[in-house]
C-alpha positions in Angstrom: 33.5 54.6 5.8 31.4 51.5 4.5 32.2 50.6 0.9 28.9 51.9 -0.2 29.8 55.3 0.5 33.0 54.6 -0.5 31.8 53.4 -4.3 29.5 56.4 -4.5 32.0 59.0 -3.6 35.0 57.5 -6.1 31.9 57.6 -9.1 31.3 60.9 -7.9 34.6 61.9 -7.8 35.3 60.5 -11.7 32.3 62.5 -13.3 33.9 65.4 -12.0 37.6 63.8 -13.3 39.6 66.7 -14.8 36.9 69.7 -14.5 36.9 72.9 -12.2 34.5 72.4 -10.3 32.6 75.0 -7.5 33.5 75.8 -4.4 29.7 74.7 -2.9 29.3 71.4 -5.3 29.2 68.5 -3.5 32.3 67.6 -5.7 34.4 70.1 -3.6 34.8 68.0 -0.7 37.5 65.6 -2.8 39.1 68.6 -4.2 41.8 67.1 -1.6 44.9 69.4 -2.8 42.6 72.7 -2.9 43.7 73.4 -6.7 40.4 73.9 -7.9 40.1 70.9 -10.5 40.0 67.5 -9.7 42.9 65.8 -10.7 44.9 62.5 -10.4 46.6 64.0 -7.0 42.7 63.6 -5.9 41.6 60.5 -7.5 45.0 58.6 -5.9 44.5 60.3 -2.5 40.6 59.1 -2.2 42.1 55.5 -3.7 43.8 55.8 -0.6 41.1 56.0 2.0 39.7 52.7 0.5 37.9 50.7 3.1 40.0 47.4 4.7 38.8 44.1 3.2 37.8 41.9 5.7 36.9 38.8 5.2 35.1 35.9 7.4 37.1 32.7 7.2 34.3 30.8 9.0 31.9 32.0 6.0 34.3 31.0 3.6 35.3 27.6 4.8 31.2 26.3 5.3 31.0 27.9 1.5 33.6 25.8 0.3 32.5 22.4 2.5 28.8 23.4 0.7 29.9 23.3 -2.8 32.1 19.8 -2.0 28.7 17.9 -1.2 
């Protein structure tokens, strides 16, 4: 999962915070604990799946020589 999908499906997620929602909505799919309502159980399991960080050390090193000159 990239962490564009990843930011669109927790802001889709959090309109639908603490509704019911229907079974065919495309809100369903994080209705992880099958209750029927998205809940905090839902919101922390999707929290969860967040996407490693990675991060390029050689981009961040010829960043910080840049900003030294």
């Amino acid at each position: 999962m990239s962490w564009g999908t990843y930011i669109m499906d927790l802001l889709l997620l959090l309109t639908a915070y603490g509704n019911h929602i229907d079974p065919n909505s495309d809100v369903a799919q994080f209705d992880y604990n099958g209750n029927g309502i998205i809940d905090n159980s839902d919101f922390l399991h999707l929290l969860s799946l967040q996407p490693p960080i990675t991060i390029d050390f050689l981009t961040v090193e010829s960043s910080m020589v840049n900003e030294r000159r």
